[in-house]
Each structure stands twice: as C-alpha cells, then as structure tokens.
C-alpha positions in Angstrom: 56.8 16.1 -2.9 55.8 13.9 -6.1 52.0 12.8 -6.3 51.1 11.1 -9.1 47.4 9.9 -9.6 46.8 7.3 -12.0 43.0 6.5 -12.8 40.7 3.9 -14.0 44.1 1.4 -15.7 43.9 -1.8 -16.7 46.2 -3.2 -14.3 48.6 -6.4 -15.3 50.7 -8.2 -12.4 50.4 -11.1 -10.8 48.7 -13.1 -12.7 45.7 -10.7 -12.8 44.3 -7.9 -15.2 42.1 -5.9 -13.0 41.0 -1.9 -13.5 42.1 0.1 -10.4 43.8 3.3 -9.1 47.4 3.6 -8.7 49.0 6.5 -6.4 52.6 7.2 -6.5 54.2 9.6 -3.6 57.7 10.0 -4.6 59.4 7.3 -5.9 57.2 4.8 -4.6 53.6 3.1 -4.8 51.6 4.5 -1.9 47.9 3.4 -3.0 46.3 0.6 -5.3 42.5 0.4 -4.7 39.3 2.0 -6.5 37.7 5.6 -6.1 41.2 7.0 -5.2 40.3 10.7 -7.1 39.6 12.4 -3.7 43.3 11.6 -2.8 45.6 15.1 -3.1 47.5 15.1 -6.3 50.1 17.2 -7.9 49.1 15.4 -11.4 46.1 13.4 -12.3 46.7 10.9 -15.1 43.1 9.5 -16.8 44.6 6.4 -18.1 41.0 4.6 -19.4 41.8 2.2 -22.2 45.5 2.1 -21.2 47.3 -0.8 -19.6 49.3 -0.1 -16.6 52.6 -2.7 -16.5 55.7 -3.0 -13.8 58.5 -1.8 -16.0 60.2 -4.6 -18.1 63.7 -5.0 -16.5 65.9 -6.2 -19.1 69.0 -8.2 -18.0 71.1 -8.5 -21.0 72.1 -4.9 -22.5 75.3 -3.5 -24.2 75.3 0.2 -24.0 78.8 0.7 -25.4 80.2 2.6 -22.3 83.1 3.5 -21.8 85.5 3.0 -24.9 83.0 2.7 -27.4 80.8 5.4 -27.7 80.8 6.2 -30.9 78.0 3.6 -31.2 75.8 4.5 -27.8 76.8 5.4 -24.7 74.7 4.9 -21.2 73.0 8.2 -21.4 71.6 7.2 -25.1 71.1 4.0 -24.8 69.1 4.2 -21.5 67.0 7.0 -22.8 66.1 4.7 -25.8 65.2 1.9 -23.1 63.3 4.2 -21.2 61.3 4.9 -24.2 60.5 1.5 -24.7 59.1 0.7 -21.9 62.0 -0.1 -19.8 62.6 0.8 -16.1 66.1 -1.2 -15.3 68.5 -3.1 -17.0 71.6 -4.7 -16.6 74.8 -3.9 -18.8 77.7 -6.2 -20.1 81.4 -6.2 -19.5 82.2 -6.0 -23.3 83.2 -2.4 -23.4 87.0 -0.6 -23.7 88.7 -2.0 -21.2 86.5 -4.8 -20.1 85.1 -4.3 -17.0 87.2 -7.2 -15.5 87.8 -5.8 -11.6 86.2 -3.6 -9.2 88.2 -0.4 -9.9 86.2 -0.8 -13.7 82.9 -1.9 -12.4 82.7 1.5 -10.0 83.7 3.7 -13.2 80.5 2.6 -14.5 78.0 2.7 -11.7 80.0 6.3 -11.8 78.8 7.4 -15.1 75.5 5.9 -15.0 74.6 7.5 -11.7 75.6 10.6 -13.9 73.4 9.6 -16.8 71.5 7.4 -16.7 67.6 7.7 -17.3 66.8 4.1 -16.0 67.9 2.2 -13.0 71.0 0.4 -13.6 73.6 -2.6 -12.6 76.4 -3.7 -14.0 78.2 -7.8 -15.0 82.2 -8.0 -13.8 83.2 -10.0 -16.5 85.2 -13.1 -16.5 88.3 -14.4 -17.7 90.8 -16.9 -16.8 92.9 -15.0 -14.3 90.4 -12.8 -12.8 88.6 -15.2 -10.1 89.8 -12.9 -7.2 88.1 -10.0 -8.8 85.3 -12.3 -9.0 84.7 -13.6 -5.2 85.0 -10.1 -4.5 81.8 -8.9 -5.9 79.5 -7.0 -4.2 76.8 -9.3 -4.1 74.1 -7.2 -3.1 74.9 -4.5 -5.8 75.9 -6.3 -8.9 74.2 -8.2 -10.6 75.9 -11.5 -11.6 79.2 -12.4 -13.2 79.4 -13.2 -16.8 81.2 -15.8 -18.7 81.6 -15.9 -22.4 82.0 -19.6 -23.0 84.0 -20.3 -26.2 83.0 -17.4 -28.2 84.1 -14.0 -27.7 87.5 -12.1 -27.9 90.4 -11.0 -26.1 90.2 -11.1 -21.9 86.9 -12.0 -22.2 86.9 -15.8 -23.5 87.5 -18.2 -20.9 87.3 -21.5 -22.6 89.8 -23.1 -20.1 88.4 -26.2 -18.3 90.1 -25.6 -15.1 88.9 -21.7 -14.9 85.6 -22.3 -16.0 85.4 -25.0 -13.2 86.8 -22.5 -10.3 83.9 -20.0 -11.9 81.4 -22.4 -11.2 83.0 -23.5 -8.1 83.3 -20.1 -6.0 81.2 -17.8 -7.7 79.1 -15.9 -5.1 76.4 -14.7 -7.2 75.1 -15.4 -10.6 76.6 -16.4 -13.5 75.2 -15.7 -17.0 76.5 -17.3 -20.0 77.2 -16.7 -23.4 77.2 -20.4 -25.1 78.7 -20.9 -28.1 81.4 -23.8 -29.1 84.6 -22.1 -30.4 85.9 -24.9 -32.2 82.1 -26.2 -33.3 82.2 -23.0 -35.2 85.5 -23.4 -36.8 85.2 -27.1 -37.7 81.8 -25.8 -39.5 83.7 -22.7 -41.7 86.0 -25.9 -42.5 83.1 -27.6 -43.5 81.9 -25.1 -45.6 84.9 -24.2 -47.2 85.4 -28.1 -48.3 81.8 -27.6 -50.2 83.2 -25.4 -51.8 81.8 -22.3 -50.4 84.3 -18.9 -50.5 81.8 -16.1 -50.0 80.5 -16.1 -46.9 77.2 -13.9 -46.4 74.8 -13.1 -43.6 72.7 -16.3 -45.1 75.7 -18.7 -44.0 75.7 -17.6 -40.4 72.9 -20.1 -38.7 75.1 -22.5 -40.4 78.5 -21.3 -38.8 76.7 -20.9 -35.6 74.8 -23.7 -35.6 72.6 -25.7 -33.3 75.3 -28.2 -32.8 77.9 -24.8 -31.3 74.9 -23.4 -28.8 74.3 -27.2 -27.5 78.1 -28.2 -27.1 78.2 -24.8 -24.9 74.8 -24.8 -23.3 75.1 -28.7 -22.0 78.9 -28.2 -20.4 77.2 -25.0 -18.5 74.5 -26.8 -17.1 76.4 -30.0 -16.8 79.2 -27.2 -14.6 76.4 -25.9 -12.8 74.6 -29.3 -11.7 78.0 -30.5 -10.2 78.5 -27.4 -8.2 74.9 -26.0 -7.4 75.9 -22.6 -9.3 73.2 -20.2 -9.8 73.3 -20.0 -14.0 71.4 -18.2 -16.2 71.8 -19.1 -19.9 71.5 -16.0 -21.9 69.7 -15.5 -25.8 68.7 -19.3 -25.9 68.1 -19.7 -29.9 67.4 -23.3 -30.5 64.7 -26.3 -30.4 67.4 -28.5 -28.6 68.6 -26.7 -25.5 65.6 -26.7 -24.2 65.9 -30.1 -23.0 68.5 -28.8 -20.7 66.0 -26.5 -18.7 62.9 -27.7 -16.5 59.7 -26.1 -16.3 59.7 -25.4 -12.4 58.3 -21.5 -11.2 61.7 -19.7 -11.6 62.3 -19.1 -8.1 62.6 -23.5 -7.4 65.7 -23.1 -9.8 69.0 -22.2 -9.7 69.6 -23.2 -13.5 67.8 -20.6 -15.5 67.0 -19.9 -19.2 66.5 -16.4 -21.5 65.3 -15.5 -24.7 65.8 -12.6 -26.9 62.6 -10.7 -28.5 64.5 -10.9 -31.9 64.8 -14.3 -31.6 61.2 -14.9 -30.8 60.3 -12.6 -34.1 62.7 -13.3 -36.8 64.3 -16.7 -38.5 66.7 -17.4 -41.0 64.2 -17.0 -43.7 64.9 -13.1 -42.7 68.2 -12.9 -43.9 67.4 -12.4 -47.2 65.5 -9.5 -46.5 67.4 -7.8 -43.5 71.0 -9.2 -43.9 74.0 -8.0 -42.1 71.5 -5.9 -39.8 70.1 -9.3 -38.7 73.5 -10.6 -37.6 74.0 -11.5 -34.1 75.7 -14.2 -31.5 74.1 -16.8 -31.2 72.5 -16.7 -34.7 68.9 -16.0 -35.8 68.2 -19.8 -36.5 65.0 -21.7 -38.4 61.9 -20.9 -38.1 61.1 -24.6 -35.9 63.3 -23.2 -33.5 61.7 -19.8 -33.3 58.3 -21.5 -33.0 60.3 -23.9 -29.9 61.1 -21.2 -28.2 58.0 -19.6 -28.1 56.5 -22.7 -26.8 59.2 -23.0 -24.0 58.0 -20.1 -22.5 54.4 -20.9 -22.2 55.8 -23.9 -20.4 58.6 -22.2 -18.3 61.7 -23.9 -19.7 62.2 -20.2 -20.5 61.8 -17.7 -18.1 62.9 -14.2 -19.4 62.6 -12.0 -22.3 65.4 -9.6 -22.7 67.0 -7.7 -25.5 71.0 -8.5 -25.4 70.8 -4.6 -27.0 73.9 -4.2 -28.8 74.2 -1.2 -31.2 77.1 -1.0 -34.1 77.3 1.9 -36.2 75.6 0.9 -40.0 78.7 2.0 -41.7 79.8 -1.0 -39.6 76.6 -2.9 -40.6 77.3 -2.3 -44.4 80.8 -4.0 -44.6 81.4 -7.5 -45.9 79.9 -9.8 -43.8 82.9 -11.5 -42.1 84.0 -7.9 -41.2 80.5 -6.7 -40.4 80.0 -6.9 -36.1 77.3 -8.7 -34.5 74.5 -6.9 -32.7 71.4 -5.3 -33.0 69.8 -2.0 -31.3 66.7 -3.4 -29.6 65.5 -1.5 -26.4 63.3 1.1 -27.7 61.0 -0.9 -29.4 61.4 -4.5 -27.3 58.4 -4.4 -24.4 56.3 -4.0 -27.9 58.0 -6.2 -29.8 57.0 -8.7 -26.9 53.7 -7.4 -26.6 53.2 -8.3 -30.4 53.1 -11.9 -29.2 50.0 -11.2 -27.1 48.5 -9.5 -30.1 49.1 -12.7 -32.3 47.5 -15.5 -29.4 50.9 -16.6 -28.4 50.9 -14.9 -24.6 48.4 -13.6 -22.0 48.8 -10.2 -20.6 50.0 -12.0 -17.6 52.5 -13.9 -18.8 54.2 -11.0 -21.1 54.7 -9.3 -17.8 56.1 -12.4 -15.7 58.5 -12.9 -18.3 59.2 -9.0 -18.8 59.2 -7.5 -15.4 58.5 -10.3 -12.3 60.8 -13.2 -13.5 63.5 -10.6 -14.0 63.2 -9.3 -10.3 62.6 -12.8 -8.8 65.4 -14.3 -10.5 67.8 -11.9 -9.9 66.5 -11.2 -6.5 66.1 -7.6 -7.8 64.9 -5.7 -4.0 61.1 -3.7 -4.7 61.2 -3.6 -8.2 59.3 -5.6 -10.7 55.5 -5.6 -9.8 52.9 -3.3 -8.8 53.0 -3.1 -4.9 52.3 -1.1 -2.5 55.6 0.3 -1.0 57.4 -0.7 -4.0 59.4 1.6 -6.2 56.9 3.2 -9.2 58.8 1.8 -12.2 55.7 1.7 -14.3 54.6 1.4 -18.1 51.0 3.1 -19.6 50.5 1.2 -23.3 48.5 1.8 -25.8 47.0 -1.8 -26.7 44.6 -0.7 -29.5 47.2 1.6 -30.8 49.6 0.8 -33.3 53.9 2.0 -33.8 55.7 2.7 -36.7 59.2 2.4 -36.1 60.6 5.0 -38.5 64.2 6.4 -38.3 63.8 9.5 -37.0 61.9 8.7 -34.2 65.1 6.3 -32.9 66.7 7.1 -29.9 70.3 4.8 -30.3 73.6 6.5 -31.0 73.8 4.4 -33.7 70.9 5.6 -35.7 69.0 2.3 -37.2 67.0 -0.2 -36.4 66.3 -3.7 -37.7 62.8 -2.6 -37.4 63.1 0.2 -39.5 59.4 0.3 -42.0 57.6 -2.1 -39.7 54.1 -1.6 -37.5 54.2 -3.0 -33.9 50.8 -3.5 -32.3 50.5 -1.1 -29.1 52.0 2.2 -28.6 54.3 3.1 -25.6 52.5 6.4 -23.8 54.7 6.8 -20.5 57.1 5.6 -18.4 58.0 6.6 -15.1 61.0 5.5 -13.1 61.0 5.9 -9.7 58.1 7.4 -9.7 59.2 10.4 -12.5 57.4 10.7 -15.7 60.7 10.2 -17.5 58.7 9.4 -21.2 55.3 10.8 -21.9 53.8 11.3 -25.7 56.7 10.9 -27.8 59.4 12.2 -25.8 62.1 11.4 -23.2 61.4 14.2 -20.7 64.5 15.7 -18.1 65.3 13.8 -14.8 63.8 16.2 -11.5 66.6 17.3 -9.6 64.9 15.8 -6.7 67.3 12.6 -5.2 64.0 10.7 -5.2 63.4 11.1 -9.2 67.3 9.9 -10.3 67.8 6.9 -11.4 68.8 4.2 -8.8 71.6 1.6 -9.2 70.1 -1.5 -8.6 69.4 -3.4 -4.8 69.7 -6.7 -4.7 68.5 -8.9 -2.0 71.3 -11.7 -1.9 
C-alpha cells in the first residue's frame, strides 16, 4: 500500500489556483479537500510555498530507441523527462528501423515497459506503402500516426499526393505532421547559392527553412484535413503566418489542432550567433516577430500545446560543419521550466501554463485519467519551486548525449518532485528507483478513442 499525503499546495488545474490537500493511495488520487492530516499516511509531504501541477504530458519526443542509442535511449531520456517535470510522453517513429508496422511499434512498448520511468506511447510512422500497417492501429493504445510531409529521409517522407491523400482519408486516429516544403527548401539553397553564398552556417538556416517551406506544408495539411474531416495535429508550429490556418475554438470543438515547441517560444534567430549548430533544428528557430506570434497564439488558442520535439545528437555531432551537423535539441529536463519562465515574464497565468502543458495534452489526444488533478485519477503530479531559481549546468544533465542548449543559463522555478503513478520517481535533485510494486511502473498510455 502507497499513501502519500501532500499538504497545504498551491494547487493549479482547471482554471483555478487554490491551496488544498492532495492524498494519493497507490497510483491514484484518493482525496482533494482541506484538513486532510488526520488521514493515515505512509509519507507526509509539507509542500507550503510549492505549486502542485498535473504532470506536463509531452507529445512530441525522440528518445533514440532502438538503433540509435548512442545518443539516448528510453531509459535516459525518460529519466531526464521525469526530472523535468514530466509524467508521459509520446515518442517518434524516427529510430533504426523506423517503426513503420506493428511487429516495430510492440518492440518499443517492449522496452519501455522495461525502462521506462514515465508513462509512455508510441507514433507508427508513415510512408507511402505502409497504409495497411496504418488502419491497423490500435487506436486505444497508440497514440496517433505521423507523417513527415516533404522533409525527412528515407521510408519516412511521404511527399506523394496520392498517399498523403489515402492518410488523410482512412486514418483511424490522429495524425501529426511534420511541415516542411521539400522543394521550397531546395529552390531557396538555389537561391542562395545564385547570391553568391558558398558557406553555409547555422545563421543561413531560418533562411533555408523559411516561412514560405512551413506554410506551403502546413496549408496542404489542413487544406487535406478540411476535405476529409481528419483529426491533425500540426507539430513545432514556428511562424507568424500559419497561424492563420488554426482557429481559436477550446481544443476539444476541433479536429485541426496546433503545437508549439518551448525553444521556439524562447529563442530567435538573433540566437544563432551565440548558440550556433546547438540551436539547429526542423522547422528552424525563426525571427523574433514570429517568436513574439506564437506566444500570442497561445493566449488566444490558435495554439494549443507546448511540447518539446526532444531530440538529442551527440555534440561531437553538434560540432561538425553545419551542413553535416544534425538537427535537434535535448529539451525534456528542463522544458515544464522553460515554459514556466513565461509566467515569470507576464506572458501566461498559472492556469494556462498547465492547460497547455498537461490538460490540452490529455483532451486532445483523448489521453484516459491523466492530465488534471482528480479524484480517481492517476497521481502524475509535479511540486515546483516558484520563488526558486535553476541553473542548468552540465553535470547536472540527465541526456545520453551530455549537453544542453541551456547550458550557463538561470530558469525561474526549481523542479522538487515528481511522482508518476503515484511514485515519488524525482525528489531533491535526484531520479529515485521505480517500486517493484505493479502499481508504481510506469504505464503505457490508455486512450479513450
């Protein structure tokens, strides 16, 4: 038996910040009300002058597993999430092989049910002769399907109009694109190379990339998704005019749906100068009107998540040239604070860092008991710090890989403990060992489809 007392929190969910108790019997929320410290407990946590958040379930992460492990693997990766303040996430099919049928997709729900420290789900990915594999998802136990539009490599790019359109058409579950314009983003390295440019550096990217290669992308998704009804979710949205694309009903009135990244909320092109190759990622960092858009679009709700699209390279790989140098960026540990830094600066309520974070997440994705703080739910919960601060130093980082773009910096907050399922998985500094208990594992993912 797990009981877990947690007294005198500011709670955040549902709109509200409210002090209460919070109760946890196993894996789940048994009790939210006052005066609760006459309540039997195995463990009494005083958490006065702490927040108490849902776990941030982050729906775009690249944990490297299987194939590529040299640079993070599900076990690191998810103890670095955990760390950070996250309770779920949902991994991509960009791994050795691509997880392109159901044979690969149980491999992985294999290893992280081995490994993992946070609850998990897994994309099939597509590609353009794959759409059996894809009507025959499980629909209650992966997540979505998804679809690199134009600018990937290998299986993975399906730029073909007829496949794309049998995607949209028969998909059963969501689809989440990657939207950049393959040939937008040739025409502009033939562009560049007329003006003369040879050398391309990480300062050249937003101009590869542009505006012009997300919007050529984005538009034909939505335009695919209005003529067949899909459910779509645009992932790492990075500039001012896609957002005309998206409308600003409550998430759960849409089925086309928009995400943002939190280092394209926090850094701009005027960055690359400073961070370089670390900075590079797909879709580009872009200006600094477009950062400031996107931060607007999700007071608004044009946006309605925040994720990390985590994707960790070794810095050897970092420190190449930068047309060999990969795109990607280690994220998770620091990324619920990274968010939270917007609320520090005036830009988001409490409230609305955790819709976007945690309830947005579960609602859009139909994610089952997971996402707020209920009573019955499943105690994926978050204690931070808010008059505390972080210093992201290198030895503190939990990624494979090593680094951090963040690397020098001081986030406003501090991430104190995180409990998944109801298991005090990080407390004080350090990722703490999974109970052998079935209740304390981490849980693949339920969804109610």
């Amino acid at each position: 038996m797990n009981r877990t007392l947690i007294l005198n929190a500011q709670l955040v969910n549902e709109g509200l910040v409210r002090q209460a108790d919070l109760f946890i019997e196993n894996n789940r929320i048994a009790r939210i009300d006052h005066g609760l410290q006459h309540l039997p407990t195995d463990k009494v946590i005083d958490a006065s002058g702490l927040l108490l958040l849902p776990g941030m379930i982050d729906d775009q992460v690249h944990f490297r597993e299987p194939g590529l492990t040299t640079k993070g693997s599900i076990a690191s990766e998810s103890a670095a999430a955990v760390a950070g303040g996250i309770t779920s996430f949902m991994e991509m099919p960009n791994v050795n092989p691509p997880t392109l049928n159901q044979q690969a997709l149980q491999h992985k729900f294999a290893i992280a049910a081995r490994h993992s420290a946070a609850n998990y789900s897994f994309y099939l990915g597509a590609s353009h002769s794959n759409l059996d594999q894809i009507k025959a998802v499980d629909i209650t136990k992966v997540c979505g399907v998804k679809v690199f539009m134009g600018a990937s490599t290998g299986n993975l790019l399906v730029d073909n109009p007829v496949a794309l359109e049998a995607i949209f058409r028969e998909c059963p579950v969501l689809i989440a694109t990657h939207c950049e314009d393959g040939n937008v983003i040739a025409a502009n390295q033939q562009r560049l190379l007329a003006q003369g440019i040879r050398d391309f550096g990480p300062e050249h990217h937003p101009l590869l990339r542009d505006t012009e290669s997300c919007y050529a992308s984005s538009s034909y998704a939505v335009s695919l998704a209005r003529k067949y009804h899909s459910q779509l979710h645009v992932l790492h949205l990075t500039t001012a005019k896609e957002l005309e694309l998206f409308s600003s009903l409550p998430v759960g009135k849409k089925h086309i749906t928009a995400e943002v990244c939190v280092h394209h909320l926090r850094y701009s092109n005027q960055d690359y100068a400073r961070l370089g190759n670390l900075l590079k990622c797909n879709p580009a960092v872009k200006s600094l009107a477009d950062r400031d858009a996107l931060r607007a679009a999700l007071l608004d709700g044009r946006i309605d998540i925040i994720a990390t699209d985590h994707a960790p390279h070794l810095l050897s790989e970092k420190q190449l040239p930068y047309p060999q140098a990969p795109a990607g960026l280690p994220l998770v540990q620091h990324a619920l604070l990274s968010a939270y830094q917007l609320v520090r600066d005036g830009l988001l309520s409490l409230p609305q860092l955790v819709e976007k974070t945690a309830h947005a997440p579960a609602q859009r994705f139909a994610v089952a008991e997971r996402g707020y703080l209920r009573e019955g739910y499943f105690a994926d919960l978050v204690l931070l710090a808010p008059q505390q601060q972080t210093q992201v130093t290198r030895e503190d980082l939990l990624y494979r890989c090593g680094w951090s773009p963040l690397e020098g910096e001081t986030l406003a907050g501090r991430i104190v403990s995180t409990f998944v399922n109801g298991a005090l998985r990080y407390h004080q500094g350090r990722i703490l060992p999974a109970r052998y208990e079935h209740w304390a594992q981490a849980q693949a993912l339920r969804f109610l489809r």
